[in-house]
C-alpha positions in Angstrom: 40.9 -11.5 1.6 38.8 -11.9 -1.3 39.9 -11.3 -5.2 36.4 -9.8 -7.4 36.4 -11.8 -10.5 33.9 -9.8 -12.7 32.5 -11.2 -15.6 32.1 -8.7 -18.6 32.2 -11.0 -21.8 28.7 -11.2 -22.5 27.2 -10.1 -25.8 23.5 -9.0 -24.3 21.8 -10.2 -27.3 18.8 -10.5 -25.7 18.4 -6.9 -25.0 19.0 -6.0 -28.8 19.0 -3.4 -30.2 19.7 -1.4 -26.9 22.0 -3.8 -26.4 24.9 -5.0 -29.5 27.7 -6.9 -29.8 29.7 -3.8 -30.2 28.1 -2.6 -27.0 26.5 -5.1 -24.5 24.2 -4.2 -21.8 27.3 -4.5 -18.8 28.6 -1.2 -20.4 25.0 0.7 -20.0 23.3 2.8 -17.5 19.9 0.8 -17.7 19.3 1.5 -13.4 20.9 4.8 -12.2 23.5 7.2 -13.8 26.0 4.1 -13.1 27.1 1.2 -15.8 26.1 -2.2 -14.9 29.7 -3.0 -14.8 30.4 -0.1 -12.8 27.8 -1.0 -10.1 28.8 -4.7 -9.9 32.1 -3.1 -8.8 30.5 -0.3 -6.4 28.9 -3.8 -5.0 31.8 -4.7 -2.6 32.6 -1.7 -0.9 31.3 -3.8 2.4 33.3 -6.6 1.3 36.7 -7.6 2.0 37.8 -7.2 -1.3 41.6 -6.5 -1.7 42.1 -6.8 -5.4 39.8 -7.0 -8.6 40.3 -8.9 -12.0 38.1 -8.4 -14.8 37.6 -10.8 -17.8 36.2 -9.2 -21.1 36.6 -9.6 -24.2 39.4 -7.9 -26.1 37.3 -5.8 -28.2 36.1 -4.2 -25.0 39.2 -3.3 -23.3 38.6 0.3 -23.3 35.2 0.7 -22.5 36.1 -1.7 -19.0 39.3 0.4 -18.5 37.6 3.7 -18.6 34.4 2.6 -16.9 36.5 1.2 -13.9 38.5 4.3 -13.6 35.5 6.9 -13.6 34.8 5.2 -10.4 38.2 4.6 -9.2 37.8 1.0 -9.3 40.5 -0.4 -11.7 42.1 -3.5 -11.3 43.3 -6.0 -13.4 41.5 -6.9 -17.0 42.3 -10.2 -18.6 41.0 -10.0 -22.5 39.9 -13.1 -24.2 40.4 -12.9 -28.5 37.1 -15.2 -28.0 34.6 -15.6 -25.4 34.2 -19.0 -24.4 31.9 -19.3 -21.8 32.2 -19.0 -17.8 34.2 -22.1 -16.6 37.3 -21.5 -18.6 36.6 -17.6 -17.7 36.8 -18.0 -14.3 39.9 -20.6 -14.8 41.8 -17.7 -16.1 41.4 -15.5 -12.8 42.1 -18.8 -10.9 45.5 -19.1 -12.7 46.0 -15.4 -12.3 45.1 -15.1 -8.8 47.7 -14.5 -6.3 47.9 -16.4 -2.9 45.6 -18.5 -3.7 42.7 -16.4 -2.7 39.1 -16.4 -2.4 37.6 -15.6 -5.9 34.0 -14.3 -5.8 32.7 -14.6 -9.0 29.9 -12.1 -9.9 28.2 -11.5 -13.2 28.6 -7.5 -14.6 25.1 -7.4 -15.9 23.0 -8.2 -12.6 20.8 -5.5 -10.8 20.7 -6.0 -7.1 19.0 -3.5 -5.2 19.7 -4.6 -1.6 23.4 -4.8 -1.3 23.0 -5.0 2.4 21.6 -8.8 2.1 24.0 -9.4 -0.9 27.2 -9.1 1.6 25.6 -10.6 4.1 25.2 -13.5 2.1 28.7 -13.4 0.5 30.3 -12.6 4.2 28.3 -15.9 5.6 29.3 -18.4 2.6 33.1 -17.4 3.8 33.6 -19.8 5.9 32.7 -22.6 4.0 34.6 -21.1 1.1 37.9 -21.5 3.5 37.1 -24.4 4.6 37.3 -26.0 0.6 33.5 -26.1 -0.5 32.8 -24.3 -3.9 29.6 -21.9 -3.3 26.9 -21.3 -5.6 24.8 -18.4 -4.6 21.0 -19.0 -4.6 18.6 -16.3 -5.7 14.4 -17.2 -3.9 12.5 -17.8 -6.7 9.2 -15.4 -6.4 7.3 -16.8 -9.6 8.1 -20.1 -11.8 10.4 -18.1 -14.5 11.7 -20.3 -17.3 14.3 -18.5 -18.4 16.5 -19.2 -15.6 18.7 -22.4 -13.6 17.1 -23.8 -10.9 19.2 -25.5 -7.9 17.7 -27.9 -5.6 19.0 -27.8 -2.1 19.9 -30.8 0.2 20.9 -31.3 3.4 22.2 -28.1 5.6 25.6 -27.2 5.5 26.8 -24.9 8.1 25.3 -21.2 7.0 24.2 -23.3 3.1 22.9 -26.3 1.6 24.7 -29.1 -0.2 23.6 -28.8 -3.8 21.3 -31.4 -4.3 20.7 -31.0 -8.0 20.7 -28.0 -11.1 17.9 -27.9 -13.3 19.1 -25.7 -16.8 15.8 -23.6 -17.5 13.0 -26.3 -16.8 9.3 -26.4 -18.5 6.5 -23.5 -16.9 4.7 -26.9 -15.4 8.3 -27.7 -13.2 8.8 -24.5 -12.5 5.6 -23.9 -10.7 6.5 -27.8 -8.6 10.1 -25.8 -8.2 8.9 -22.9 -6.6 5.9 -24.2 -4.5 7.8 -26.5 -2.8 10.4 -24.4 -1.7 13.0 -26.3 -2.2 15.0 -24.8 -5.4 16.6 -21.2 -5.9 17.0 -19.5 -9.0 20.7 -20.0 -9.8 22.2 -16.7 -9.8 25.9 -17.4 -11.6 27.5 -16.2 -8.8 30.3 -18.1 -6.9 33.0 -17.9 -4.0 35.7 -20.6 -3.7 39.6 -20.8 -3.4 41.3 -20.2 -6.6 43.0 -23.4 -5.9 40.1 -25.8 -4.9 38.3 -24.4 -8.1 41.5 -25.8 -10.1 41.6 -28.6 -8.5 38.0 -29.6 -9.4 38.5 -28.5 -12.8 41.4 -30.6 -13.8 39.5 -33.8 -11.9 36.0 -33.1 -14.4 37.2 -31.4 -17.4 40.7 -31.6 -18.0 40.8 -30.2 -21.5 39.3 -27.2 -20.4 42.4 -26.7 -17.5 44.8 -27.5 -19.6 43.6 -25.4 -22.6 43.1 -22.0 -19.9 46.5 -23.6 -18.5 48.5 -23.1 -21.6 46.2 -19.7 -22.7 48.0 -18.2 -19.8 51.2 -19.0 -19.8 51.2 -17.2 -23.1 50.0 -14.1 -22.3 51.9 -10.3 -21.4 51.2 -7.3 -20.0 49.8 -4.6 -22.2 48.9 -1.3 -20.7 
């Protein structure tokens, strides 16, 4: 079974003024009459999703709380006093998780129109998500954008790739060698792995940062 770790801390500056610290672009209706967070959650109805955890930040707790339950969808929300970034984020909902489940990690502010190929993509990187790899979903680049991650792929692995290399928002010049040669994907920021393996590789590459979320949560309580 899978736990939804939804990531709803961003500040959507980019999109200003639509889009405000006070009220980032996750908690608008910029495709449809639903939020952005709201259809990240619609998402996995064709998933195996048996629980949900949303991180925010605490300034936002009631705009995620009432969004969720408009649609029926409200799990857990774990609030950060400051946001600080996705790798302790997600290190949170791996200390939270029960069962050590699968944690599918999924951006609030992304627009997919073909959910059909999104859980087919997410139901075929299962297996490799049981079986300990950490899964980095890639998006096919369809012109040389540099405002994104790139991911180079290696050799094949089962229904993926072995990540060969990332490539943090590369010159126009690379991006056009990226995409002709077919052998990068625009890196989405979304992930599936076992809570467990996730803290596991954590605590081997950046210590400070597990024991820092480590200690954040044995502090915290219930509220709500």
């Amino acid at each position: 079974s899978i736990c939804a770790v939804i990531m709803a801390g961003g500040s959507g500056s980019r999109l200003w003024p639509l889009s405000r610290a006070s009220h980032p672009k996750q908690f608008l209706s910029l495709h449809g009459d639903k939020t952005m967070l709201q259809s990240t959650s619609k998402r996995l109805a064709g998933l195996d999703v048996q629980s949900s955890v949303t991180i925010c930040n605490e300034e936002h707790r009631f705009f995620v709380a009432e969004q969720l339950r408009e649609i029926d969808e409200l799990g857990s929300i774990i609030l950060e006093p400051v946001g600080r970034n996705t790798a302790p984020a997600i290190a949170l909902a791996a200390f939270f998780a029960q069962d050590d489940r699968l944690l599918l990690v999924l951006p609030a502010d992304h627009v997919i129109h073909d959910t059909e190929s999104f859980n087919r993509a997410v139901s075929a990187a299962l297996p490799l998500a049981e079986s300990g790899k950490l899964v980095t979903f890639g998006i096919v680049p369809n012109e040389p954008h540099t405002g994104y991650g790139y991911i180079k792929k290696g050799e094949e692995k089962g229904t993926g790739f072995a990540v060969e290399q990332f490539v943090e928002k590369p010159s126009f010049e690379l991006a056009q060698d990226y995409v002709s040669s077919g052998d990068y994907f625009w890196n989405s920021g979304m992930f599936l792995f076992k809570a467990s393996k996730y803290l596991e590789e954590l605590k081997s590459f950046r210590p400070d940062i597990y024991h820092a979320c480590e200690s954040a949560m044995a502090e915290t309580r219930v509220d709500l």
